[in-house]
DOLO-406581 format. One record per residue (C-alpha): x negated, y, z; residue in one letter. Coordinates in steps of 0.001 Angstrom, whole numbers, padded with zeros to 6 digits. Layout:
DOLO-406581
       x       y       z residu
       X       Y       Z      A
...
This chain:
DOLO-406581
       x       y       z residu
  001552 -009175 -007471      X
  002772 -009180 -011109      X
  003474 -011273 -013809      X
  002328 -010584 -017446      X
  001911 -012293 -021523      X
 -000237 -010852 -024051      X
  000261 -011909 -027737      X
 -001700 -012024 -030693      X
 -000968 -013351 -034440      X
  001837 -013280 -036752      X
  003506 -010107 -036585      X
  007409 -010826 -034716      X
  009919 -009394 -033067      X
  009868 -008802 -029126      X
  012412 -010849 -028789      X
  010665 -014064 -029982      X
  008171 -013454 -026994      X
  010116 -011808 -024212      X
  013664 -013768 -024160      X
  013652 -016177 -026246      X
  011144 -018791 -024045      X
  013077 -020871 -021689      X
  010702 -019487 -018952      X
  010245 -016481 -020608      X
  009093 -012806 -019083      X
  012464 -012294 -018234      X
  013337 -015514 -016398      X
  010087 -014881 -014511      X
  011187 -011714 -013311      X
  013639 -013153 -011043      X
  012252 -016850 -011401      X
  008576 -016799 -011079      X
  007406 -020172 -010144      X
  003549 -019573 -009489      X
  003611 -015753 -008909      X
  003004 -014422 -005012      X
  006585 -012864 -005137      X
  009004 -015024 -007075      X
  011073 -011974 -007691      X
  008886 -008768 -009825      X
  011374 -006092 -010177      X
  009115 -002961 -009361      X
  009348 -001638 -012894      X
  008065 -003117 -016291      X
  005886 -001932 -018997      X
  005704 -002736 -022462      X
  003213 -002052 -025632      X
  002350 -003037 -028946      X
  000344 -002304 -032191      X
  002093 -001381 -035366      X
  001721 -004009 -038073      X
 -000253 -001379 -039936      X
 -003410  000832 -038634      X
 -002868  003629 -036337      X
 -004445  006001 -033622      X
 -002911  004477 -030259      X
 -000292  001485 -029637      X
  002806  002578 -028142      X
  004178  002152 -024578      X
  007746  001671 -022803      X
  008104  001881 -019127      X
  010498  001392 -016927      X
  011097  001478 -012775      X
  013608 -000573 -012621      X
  013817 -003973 -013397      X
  013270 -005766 -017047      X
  016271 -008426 -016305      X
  018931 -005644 -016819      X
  017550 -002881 -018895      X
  019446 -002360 -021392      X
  016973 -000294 -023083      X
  014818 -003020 -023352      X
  017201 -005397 -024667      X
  017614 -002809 -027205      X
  014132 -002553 -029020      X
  013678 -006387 -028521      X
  016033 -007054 -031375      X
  014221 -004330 -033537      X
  010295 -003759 -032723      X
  007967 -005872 -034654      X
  004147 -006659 -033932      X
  001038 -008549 -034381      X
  000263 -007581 -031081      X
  002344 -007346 -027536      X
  001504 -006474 -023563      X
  004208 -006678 -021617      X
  004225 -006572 -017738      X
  006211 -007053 -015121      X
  005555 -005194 -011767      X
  005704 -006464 -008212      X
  003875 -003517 -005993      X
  000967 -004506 -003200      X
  001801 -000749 -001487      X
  001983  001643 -004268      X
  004895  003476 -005508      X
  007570  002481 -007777      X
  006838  005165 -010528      X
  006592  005264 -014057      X
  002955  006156 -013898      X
  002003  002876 -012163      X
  003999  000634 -014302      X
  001184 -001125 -017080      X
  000466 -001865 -019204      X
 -002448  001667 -019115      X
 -003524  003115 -022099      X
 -006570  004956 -023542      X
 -006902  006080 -027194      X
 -006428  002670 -028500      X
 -006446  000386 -025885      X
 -004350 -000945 -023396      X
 -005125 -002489 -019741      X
 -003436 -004462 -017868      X
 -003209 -006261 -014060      X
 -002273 -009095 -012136      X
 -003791 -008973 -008688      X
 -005108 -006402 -006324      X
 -008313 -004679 -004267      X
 -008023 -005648 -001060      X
 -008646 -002671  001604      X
 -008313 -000460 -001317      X
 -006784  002340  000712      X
 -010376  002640  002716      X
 -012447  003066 -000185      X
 -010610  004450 -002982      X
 -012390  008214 -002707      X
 -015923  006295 -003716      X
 -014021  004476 -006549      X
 -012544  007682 -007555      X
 -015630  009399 -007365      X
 -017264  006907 -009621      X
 -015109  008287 -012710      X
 -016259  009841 -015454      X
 -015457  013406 -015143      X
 -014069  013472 -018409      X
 -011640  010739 -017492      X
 -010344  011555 -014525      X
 -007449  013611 -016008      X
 -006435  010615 -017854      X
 -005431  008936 -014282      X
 -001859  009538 -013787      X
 -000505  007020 -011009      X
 -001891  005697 -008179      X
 -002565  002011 -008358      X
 -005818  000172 -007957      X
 -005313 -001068 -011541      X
 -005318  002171 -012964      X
 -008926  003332 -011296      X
 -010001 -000802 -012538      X
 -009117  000772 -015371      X
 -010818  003921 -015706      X
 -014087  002837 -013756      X
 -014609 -000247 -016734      X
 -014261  002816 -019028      X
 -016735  004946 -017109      X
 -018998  001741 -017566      X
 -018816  001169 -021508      X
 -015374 -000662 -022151      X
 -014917  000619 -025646      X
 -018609 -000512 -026600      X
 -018520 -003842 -024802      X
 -015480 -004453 -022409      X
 -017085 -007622 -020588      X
 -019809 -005909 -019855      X
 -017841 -003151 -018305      X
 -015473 -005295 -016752      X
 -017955 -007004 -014956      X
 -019848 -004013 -013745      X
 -016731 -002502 -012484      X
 -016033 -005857 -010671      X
 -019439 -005433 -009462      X
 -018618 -002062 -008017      X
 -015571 -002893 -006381      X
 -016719 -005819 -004487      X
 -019988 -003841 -003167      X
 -017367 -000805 -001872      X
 -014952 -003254 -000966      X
 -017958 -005068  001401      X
 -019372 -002043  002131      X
 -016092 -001368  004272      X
 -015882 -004527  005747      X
 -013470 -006399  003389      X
 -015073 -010611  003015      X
 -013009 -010512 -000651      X
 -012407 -007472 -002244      X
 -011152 -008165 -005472      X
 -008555 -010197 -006841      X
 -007284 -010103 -010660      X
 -006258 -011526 -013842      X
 -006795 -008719 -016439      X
 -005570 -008459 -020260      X
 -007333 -005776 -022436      X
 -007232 -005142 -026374      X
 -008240 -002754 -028841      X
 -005277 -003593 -031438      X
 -007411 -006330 -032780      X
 -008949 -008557 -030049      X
 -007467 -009679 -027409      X
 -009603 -010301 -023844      X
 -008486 -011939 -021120      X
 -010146 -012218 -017608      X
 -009672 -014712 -014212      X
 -011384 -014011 -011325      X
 -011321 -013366 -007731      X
 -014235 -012626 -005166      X
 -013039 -016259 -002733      X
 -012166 -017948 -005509      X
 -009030 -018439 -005659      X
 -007407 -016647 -008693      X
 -004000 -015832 -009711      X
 -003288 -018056 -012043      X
 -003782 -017556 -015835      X
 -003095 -019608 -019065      X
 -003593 -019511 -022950      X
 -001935 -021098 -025311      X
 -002972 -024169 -027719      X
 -004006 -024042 -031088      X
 -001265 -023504 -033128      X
 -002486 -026593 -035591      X
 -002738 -028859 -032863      X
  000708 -028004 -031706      X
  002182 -028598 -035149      X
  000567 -032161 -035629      X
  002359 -032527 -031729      X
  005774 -030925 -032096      X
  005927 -030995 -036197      X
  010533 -030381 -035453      X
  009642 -026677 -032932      X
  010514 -024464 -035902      X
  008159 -021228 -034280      X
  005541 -023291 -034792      X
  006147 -023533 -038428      X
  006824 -019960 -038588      X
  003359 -018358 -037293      X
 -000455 -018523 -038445      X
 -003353 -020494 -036807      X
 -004615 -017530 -035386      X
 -001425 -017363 -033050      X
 -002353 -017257 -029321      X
 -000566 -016324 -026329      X
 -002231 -015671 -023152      X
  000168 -015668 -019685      X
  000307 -015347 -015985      X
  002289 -018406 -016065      X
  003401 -020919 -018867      X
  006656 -019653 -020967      X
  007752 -023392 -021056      X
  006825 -027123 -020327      X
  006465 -028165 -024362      X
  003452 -030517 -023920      X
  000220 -030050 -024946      X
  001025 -026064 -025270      X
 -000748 -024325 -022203      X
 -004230 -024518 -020842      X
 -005108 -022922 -017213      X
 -007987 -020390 -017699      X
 -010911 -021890 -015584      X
 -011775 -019601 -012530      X
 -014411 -017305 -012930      X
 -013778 -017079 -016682      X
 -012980 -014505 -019623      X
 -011894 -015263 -023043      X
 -011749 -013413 -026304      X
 -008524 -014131 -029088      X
 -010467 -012421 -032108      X
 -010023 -013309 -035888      X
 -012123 -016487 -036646      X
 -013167 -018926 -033430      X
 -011768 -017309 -029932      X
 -014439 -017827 -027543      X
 -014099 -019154 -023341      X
 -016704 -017432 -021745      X
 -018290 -017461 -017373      X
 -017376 -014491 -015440      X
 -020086 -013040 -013244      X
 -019502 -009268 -011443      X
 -022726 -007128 -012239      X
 -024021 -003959 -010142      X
 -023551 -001255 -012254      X
C-alpha cells in the first residue's frame, strides 16, 4: 500500500508540508505507523498548481525513494503552491516505474491511490476494455490505480467526480465478484481540479485504509494560539492524509468509512459513499 497528503489553502512552500511535520511524508516513508508496509520506498510522486491559472498542474516522479532524493530536497526549498499531492509508493505487484508512481494526471487534474483491487490480475482485460477509446492512450503504467483512474473518467469525472467515482467503484466490485473475489476493492482516493479538493474512504468489507483531514484552521488557533503555521495560513487551510502529520491535539479527524469529502472555497462538505452500477 501507499501513503499520501493532499493540501489546500494558503499558497507555501513544499517544504512546510513535506519535511517540516514531525511525522511528516518523509518520516512516513520509512516510519509509517498505520500504513500496511511501514516502509514505502517504491518511488514517489509529487504535483501542484501554480499560484496563478494554468492549463495542467505539474508532476515530479521518482523510483526511488523520497527519504534520500536529493532532487526532491531540492524544489522543496523553492516550489510554492495553493495546492499539493504528494505520494509515496509501496507496490501490491506492479512494477517500480516511473509510469506507476502517482500522483496521475489528466488535463487538469490529478488522481491519486492508497489501496488496491484485489484479484486485479484476473479481470483487468474487462476493466481495460471499459475505457474510453479516446483515453486509452493516456494510460501509461500498469497499476490498478491508473485504470481507477481512467474508468472514473470514462464515467464523467470532470462533470461530477463522485458520481464517477462511485460508478467506477461500482464496476470494479461487479468484475471483481464476477471472478470470484468476496472484496474487490480497497482505496482511499485524492482527486482535484486545481480548485477543489475530493477525498474518498472506502472499501468493499469495510475495513478501509485509514484516512484523515485536518481541523478548522480557526478552531486550531483558539486551541494552539503559540503554533506560529497556524497564524500564518487562511481559514480555508485543510490538509487531508493517509495518516496524521503529528499528535497536536484537536488537529486530525479520521474520515468515517464509507465516506467522501469535498475542501472547496466556502463550507467543505462530509458526504456517504455508495458504489453505483454504471
Amino acid at each position: 500500500m501507499c501513503r499520501w497528503l493532499a493540501y489546500s489553502g494558503t499558497p507555501l512552500l513544499l517544504e512546510t508540508i513535506l519535511y517540516r511535520p514531525a511525522h511528516s511524508l518523509i518520516d512516513q516513508s520509512l516510519h509509517s505507523k498505520l500504513g500496511v508496509e511501514t516502509t514505502n520506498g517504491d518511488g514517489f510522486g509529487i504535483g501542484w498548481y501554480p499560484e496563478h491559472p494554468s492549463d495542467t498542474p505539474a508532476i515530479l516522479k521518482e523510483i526511488g525513494p523520497a527519504w534520500n532524493n536529493r532532487n526532491l530536497r531540492e524544489i522543496a526549498d523553492h516550489v510554492r503552491s495553493p495546492l499539493f499531492f504528494a505520494h509515496i509508493r509501496a507496490s501490491t505487484g506492479s512494477a517500480v516505474q516511473q509510469t506507476n508512481c502517482h500522483p496521475f494526471r489528466y488535463g487538469r487534474w490529478l488522481f491519486m491511490h492508497n489501496g488496491a483491487i484485489a484479484g486485479f490480475h484476473l479481470f483487468r482485460r474487462e476493466l481495460v476494455l471499459l475505457i474510453d477509446p479516446e483515453l486509452y492512450p493516456h494510460v501509461e503504467g500498469t497499476t490498478d490505480s491508473e485504470v481507477m483512474f481512467h474508468l472514473a473518467l470514462t464515467f464523467g469525472l470532470e462533470d461530477d467526480p463522485p458520481a464517477a467515482v462511485a460508478r467506477m467503484a461500482g464496476v470494479v466490485e461487479a468484475a471483481g465478484r464476477a471472478h470470484g473475489v468476496e472484496f474487490p476493492l480497497q482505496m482511499t482516493l485524492a482527486i482535484s481540479d486545481g480548485v477543489r479538493l475530493w477525498g474518498f474512504r472506502y472499501s468493499s468489507q469495510g475495513t478501509s485504509r485509514s484516512l484523515f483531514y485536518s481541523s478548522r484552521v480557526d478552531t486550531l488557533r483558539n486551541l494552539h494560539p503559540d503554533v506560529a503555521f497556524l497564524q500564518e495560513v487562511s481559514d480555508e487551510t485543510r490538509l487531508v492524509v493517509s495518516e496524521p502529520l503529528g499528535d497536536l491535539p484537536g488537529a486530525w479527524n479520521e474520515v468515517p468509512e464509507s465516506t467522501y469529502g469535498i475542501v472547496q472555497p466556502g463550507h467543505d462538505e462530509l458526504l456517504p459513499f455508495v458504489p453505483q452500477a454504471a
